[in-house]
C-alpha positions as CSV (number, residue, x, y, z in Angstrom):
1,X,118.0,99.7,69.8
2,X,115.0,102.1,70.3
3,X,112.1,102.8,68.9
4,X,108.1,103.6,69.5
5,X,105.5,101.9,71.4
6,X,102.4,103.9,71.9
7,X,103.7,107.3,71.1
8,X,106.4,106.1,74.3
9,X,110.3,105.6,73.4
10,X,111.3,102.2,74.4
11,X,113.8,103.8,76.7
12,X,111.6,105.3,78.7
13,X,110.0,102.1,79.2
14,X,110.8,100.5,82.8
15,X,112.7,96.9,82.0
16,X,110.4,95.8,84.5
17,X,106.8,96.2,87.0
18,X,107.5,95.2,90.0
19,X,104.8,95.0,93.1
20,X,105.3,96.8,96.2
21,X,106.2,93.9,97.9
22,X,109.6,94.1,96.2
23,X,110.8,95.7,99.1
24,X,109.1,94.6,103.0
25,X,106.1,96.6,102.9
26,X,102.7,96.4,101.1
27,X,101.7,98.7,98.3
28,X,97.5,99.6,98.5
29,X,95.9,101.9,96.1
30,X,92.2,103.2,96.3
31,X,90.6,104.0,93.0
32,X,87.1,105.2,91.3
33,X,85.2,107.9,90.3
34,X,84.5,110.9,92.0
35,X,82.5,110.5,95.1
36,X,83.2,107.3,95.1
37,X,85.0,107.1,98.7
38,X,88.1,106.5,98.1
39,X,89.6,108.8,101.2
40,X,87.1,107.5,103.6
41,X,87.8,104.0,103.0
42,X,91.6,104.1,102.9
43,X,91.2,106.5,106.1
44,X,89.5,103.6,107.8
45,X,91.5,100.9,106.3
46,X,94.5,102.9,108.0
47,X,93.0,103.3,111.1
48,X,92.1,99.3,111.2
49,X,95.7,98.6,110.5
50,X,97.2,100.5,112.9
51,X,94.9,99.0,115.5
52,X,96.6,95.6,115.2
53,X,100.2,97.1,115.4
54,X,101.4,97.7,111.4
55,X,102.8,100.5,110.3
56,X,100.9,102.9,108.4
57,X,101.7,105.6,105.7
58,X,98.4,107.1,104.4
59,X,98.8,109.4,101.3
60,X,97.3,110.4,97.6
61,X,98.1,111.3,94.3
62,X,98.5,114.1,93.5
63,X,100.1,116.3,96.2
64,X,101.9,113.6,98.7
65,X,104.7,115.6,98.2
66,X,105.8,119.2,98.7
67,X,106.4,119.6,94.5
68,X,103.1,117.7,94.5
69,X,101.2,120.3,96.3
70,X,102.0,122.5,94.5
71,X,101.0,120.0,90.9
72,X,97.6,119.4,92.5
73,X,96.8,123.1,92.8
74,X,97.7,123.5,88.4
75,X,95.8,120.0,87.9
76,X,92.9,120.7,89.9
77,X,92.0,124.7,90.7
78,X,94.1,126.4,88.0
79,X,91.8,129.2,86.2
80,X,92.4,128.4,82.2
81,X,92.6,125.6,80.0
82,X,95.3,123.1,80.7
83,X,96.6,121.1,77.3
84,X,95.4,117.7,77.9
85,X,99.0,116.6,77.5
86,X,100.8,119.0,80.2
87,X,97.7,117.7,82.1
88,X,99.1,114.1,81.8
89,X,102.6,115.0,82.3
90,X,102.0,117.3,85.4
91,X,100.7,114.4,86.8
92,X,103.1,112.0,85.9
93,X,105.9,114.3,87.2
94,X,103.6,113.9,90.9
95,X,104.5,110.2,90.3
96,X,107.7,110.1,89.6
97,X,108.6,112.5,93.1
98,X,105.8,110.6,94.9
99,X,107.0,107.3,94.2
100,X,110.6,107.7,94.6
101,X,110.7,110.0,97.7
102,X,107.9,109.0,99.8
103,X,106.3,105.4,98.5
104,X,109.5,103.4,97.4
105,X,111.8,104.5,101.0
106,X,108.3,103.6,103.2
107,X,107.9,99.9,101.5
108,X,111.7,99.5,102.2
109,X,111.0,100.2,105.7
110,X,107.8,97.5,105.7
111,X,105.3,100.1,106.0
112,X,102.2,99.5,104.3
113,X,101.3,102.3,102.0
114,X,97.9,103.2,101.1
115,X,97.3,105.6,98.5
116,X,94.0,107.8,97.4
117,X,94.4,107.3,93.3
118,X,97.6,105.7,91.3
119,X,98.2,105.0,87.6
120,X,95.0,103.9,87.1
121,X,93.3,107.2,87.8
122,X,95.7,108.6,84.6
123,X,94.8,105.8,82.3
124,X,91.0,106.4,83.3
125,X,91.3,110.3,83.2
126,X,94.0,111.6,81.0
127,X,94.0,108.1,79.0
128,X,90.5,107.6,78.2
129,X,88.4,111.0,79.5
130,X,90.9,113.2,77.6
131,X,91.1,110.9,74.7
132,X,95.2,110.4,74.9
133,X,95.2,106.6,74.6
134,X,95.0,104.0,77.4
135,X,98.4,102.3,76.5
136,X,100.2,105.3,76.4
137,X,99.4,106.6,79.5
138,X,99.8,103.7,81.6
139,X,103.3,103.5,79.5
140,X,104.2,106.8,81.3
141,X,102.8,106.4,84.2
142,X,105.1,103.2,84.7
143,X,108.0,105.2,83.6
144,X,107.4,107.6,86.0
145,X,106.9,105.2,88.9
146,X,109.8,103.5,87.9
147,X,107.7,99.9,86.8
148,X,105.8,100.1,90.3
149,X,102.5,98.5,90.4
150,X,100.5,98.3,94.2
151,X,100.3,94.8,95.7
152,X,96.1,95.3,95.7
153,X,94.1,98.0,94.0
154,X,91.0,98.9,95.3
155,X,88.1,100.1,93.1
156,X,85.3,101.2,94.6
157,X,82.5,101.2,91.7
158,X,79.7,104.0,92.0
159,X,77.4,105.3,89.4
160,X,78.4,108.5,87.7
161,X,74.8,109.8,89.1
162,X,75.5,108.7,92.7
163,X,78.8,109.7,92.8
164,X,77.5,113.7,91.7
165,X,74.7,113.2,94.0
166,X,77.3,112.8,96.8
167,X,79.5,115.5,95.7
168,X,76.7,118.2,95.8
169,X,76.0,117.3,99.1
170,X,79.6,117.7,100.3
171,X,80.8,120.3,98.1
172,X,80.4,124.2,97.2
173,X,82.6,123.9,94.1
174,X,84.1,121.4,91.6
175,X,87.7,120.7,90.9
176,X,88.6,121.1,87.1
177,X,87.9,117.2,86.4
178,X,84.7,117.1,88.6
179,X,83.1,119.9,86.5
180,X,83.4,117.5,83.2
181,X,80.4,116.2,81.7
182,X,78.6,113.4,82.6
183,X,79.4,111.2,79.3
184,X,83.8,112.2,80.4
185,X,82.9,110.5,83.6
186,X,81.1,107.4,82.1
187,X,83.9,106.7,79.9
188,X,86.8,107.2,83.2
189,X,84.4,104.5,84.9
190,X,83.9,102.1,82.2
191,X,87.8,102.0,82.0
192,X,87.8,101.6,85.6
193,X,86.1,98.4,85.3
194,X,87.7,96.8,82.0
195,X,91.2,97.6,84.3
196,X,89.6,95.4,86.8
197,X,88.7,92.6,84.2
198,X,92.2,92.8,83.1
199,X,94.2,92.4,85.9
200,X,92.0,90.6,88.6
201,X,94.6,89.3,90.6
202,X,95.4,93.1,91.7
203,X,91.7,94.6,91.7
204,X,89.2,94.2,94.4
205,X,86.0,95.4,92.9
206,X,83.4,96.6,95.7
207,X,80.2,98.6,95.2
208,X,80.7,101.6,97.2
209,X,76.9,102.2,97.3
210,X,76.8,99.6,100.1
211,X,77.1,100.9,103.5
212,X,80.8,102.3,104.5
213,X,81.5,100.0,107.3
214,X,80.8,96.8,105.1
215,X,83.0,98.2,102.0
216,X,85.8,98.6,104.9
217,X,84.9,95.1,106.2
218,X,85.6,93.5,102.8
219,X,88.4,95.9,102.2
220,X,90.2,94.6,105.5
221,X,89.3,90.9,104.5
222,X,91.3,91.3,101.6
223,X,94.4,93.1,102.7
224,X,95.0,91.1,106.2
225,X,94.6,87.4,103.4
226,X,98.1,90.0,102.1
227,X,99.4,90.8,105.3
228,X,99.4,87.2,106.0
229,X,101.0,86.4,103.1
């Protein structure tokens, strides 16, 4: 028996989620607003782990595949309007090769994966800045990933004005979802944060307006209390 949830078929609902620990590795996702850090922290939280002998795979979402490349260049730098849907399926389709060719065989081999942006970026962006529905994108998101949720997301909370602040000192020109307005941006990080207050067992929250080595310092707190585990 089928039928609709959330503008999703039930079949294409996964029968489960299950945490990247389901196979030997661990399963690390950095999230948050533009600007917010999210490559330099999961740079150094790679580099820290590697230090003390684990294996590392550091990748991002999209284009951590060769398809994906390819999806990240239409998502992010194509000239023209995009329909918000084929936005949200162009990146669910990065998911689904991302997660089955890369993500799921590393965890298998007890590599820890950390990730620049997961699910969690779609629900914010395509879910909630685009207006499609935060249930139904997380709905295809998991289908795409096959029911895989990370062991730990990280979200590093910035103001929308200090996250712009940071990109115009870095940055000659925006990406298509960087050029949005301000108010598209509040709305991706108020979702950010009620994500967080739904599921804090998975979130870390940090303020990523504190200095970078004591964001990494907590980060690594956090994920060697996992590694232990």
């Amino acid at each position: 028996m089928t039928g609709v949830v959330d503008g999703v078929s039930e079949e294409a609902a996964p029968d489960s989620v299950t945490p990247g620990r389901a196979g030997r590795g661990l399963f690390i996702t950095f999230e948050g607003g533009d600007g917010s850090g999210k490559t330099t922290q999961s740079g150094l939280l790679a580099a820290a782990l590697s230090d003390r002998g684990r294996s590392v795979l550091h990748t991002r979402e999209p284009g951590g595949t060769e398809i994906g490349v390819t999806i990240r260049e239409l998502v992010l730098h194509h000239r023209g309007e995009i329909d918000a849907r084929a936005e949200a399926l162009l990146y669910a389709a990065d998911r689904a090769q991302h997660i089955a060719t890369v993500v799921r065989p590393a965890l298998a081999a007890g590599t820890v994966v950390l990730q620049d942006r997961y699910l969690d970026s779609s629900v914010a962006y395509q879910g909630m800045g685009r207006g499609l529905g935060r249930d139904r994108i997380r709905s295809l998101s998991l289908w795409a990933a096959d029911g895989l949720l990370p062991d730990l997301t990280v979200l590093l909370d910035l103001s929308v004005e200090d996250g712009r602040a940071r990109l115009d000192r870095a940055r000659t020109r925006y990406d298509r979802l960087e050029s949005e307005a301000a108010e598209f941006h509040e709305r991706v990080r108020r979702v950010y944060l009620d994500s967080a207050e739904a599921e804090p067992e998975r979130f870390l929250v940090v303020d990523a307006a504190r200095p970078p080595e004591d964001i990494a310092s907590a980060v690594l707190e956090r994920v060697l209390q996992l590694v232990g585990s």
